[in-house]
C-alpha positions as CSV (number, residue, x, y, z in Angstrom):
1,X,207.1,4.5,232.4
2,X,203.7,6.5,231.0
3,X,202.7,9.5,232.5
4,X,199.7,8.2,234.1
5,X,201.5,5.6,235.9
6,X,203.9,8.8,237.5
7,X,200.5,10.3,238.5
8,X,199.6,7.5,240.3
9,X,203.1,7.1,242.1
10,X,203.5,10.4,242.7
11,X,199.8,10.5,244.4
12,X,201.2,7.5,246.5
13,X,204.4,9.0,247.8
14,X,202.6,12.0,248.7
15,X,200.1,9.8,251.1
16,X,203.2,8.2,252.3
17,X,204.6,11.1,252.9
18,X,202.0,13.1,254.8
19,X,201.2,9.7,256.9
20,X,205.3,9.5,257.8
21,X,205.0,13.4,258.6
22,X,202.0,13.0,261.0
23,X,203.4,10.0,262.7
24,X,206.4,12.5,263.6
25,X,203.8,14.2,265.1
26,X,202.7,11.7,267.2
27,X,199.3,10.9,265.3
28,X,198.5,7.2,263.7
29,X,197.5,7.8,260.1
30,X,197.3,5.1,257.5
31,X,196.7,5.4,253.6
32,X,193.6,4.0,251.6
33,X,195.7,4.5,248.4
34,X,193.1,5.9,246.5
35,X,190.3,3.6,247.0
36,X,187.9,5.7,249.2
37,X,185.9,8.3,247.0
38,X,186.0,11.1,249.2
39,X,189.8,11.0,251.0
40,X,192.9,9.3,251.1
41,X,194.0,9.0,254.6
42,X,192.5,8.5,258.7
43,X,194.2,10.3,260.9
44,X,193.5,9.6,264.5
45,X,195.0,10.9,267.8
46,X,196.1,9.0,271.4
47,X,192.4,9.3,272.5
48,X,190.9,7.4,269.0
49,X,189.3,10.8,267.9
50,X,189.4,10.3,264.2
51,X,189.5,12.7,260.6
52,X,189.9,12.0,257.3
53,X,191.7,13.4,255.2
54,X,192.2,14.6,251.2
55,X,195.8,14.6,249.9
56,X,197.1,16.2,247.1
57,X,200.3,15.8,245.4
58,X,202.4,18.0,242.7
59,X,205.9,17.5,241.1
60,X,205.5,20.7,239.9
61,X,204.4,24.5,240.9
62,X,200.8,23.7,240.5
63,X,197.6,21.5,241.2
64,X,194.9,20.5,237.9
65,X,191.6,21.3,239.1
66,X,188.1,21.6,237.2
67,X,186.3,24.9,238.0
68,X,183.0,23.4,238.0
69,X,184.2,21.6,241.7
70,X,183.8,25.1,243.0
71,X,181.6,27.4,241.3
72,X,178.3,26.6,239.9
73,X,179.0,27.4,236.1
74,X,176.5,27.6,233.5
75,X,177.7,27.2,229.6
76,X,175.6,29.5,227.2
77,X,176.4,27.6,224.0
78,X,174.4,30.4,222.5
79,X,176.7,33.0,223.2
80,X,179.9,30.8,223.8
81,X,180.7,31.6,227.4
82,X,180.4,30.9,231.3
83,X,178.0,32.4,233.4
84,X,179.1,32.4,237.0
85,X,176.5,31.3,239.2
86,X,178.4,32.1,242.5
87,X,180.5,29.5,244.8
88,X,178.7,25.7,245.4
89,X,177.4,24.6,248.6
90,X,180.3,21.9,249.1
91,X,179.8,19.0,251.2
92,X,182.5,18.4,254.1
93,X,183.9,22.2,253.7
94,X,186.3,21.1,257.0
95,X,187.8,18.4,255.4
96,X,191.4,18.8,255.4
97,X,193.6,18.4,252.4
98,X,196.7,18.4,252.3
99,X,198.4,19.7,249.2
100,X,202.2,18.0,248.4
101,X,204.7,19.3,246.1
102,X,207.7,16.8,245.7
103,X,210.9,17.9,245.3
104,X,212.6,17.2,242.6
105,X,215.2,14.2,242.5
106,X,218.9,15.4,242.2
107,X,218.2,18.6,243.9
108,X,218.6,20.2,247.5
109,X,214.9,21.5,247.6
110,X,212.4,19.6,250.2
111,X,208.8,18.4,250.1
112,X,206.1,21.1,250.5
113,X,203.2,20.4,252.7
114,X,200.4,23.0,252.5
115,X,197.5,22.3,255.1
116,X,194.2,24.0,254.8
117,X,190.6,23.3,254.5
118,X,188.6,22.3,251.9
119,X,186.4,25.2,251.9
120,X,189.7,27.4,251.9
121,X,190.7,25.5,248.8
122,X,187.6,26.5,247.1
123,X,187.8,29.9,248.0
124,X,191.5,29.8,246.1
125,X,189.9,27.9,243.3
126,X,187.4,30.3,242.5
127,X,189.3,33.2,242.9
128,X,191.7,32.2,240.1
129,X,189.6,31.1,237.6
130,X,187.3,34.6,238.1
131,X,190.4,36.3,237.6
132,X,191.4,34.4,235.1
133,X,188.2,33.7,232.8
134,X,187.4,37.8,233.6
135,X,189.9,38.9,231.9
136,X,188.7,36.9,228.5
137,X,184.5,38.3,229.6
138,X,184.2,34.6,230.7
139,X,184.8,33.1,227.1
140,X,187.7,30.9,227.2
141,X,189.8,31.2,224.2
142,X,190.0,28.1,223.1
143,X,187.3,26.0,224.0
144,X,184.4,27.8,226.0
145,X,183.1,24.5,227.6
146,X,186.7,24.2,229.5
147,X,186.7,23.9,233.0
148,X,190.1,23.4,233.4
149,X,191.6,25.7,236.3
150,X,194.4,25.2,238.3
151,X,195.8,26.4,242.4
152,X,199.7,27.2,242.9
153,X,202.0,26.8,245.5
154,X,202.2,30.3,245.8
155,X,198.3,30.6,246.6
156,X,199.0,27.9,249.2
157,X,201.8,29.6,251.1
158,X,199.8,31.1,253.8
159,X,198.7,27.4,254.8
160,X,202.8,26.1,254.1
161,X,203.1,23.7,257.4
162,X,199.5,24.5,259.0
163,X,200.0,21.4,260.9
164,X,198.3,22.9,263.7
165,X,195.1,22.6,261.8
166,X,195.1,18.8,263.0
167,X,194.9,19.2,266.1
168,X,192.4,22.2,266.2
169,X,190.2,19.6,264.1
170,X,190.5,16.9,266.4
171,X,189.8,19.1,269.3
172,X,186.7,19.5,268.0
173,X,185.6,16.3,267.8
């Protein structure tokens, strides 16, 4: 099986997942499987009140993320770095995602769900590609167009089962 096609199922079972998870909780959610630009699931509660949401899904410690998603980056080609032009004005910044790390086949660990919002996420984001592109004077050190950044579970922790977050979003509604 190639490696894209794990992506994919991976990113499946981790819909699956959170959608079997939320129905424990006594909410209706159902999976677009990746066909909807912006989100992967609708969540909705007894009275119809609705979200979407963005899901996420890891086999291992970490998430692949492009920098540029979060912080308005200039490349100076002259010089051969990144300029940081501070954080973007993201749209949505209350949509939830929901971040999944599987656990591994074979082994007694469980699935990780990490709840947050999407304008938390980009505060983690940036943080750890300003900490980590600092410490090279923003040129990366290989290739200074890469955007490439990535978000651990570990930066996720504080939001590990933030289930709540559903229904303070719905409430809002």
């Amino acid at each position: 099986m190639s490696k894209g096609l794990n992506n994919k199922l991976a990113g499946q079972v981790g819909e699956f997942l959170v959608c079997a998870e939320l129905g424990r909780r006594g909410y209706i959610a159902t999976s677009f499987t990746g066909n909807v630009p912006e989100f992967d699931l609708i969540v909705a509660d007894n009275s119809l009140k609705t979200l979407p949401v963005q899901v996420k899904t890891s086999r291992g410690i970490s998430w692949p993320t492009s920098a540029n998603l979060w912080i308005n980056i200039e490349i100076d080609e002259e010089n051969r770095r990144q300029i940081d032009g501070g954080n973007h004005s993201i749209p949505n910044p209350d949509l939830i995602y929901v971040c999944v790390l599987l656990a591994m086949p074979d082994t007694d660990q469980k699935d990780r769900f990490f709840i947050l919002k999407k304008s938390d996420l980009q505060n983690i984001c940036a943080n750890n590609y300003r900490e980590f592109i600092s410490k090279h004077s923003w040129r990366r050190p290989r290739n200074f167009r890469s955007l490439d950044n990535r978000y651990y579970a570990s930066d996720l922790e504080p939001h590990e089962n933030n289930w709540e977050l559903f229904s303070e979003q719905l409430a809002l509604k």
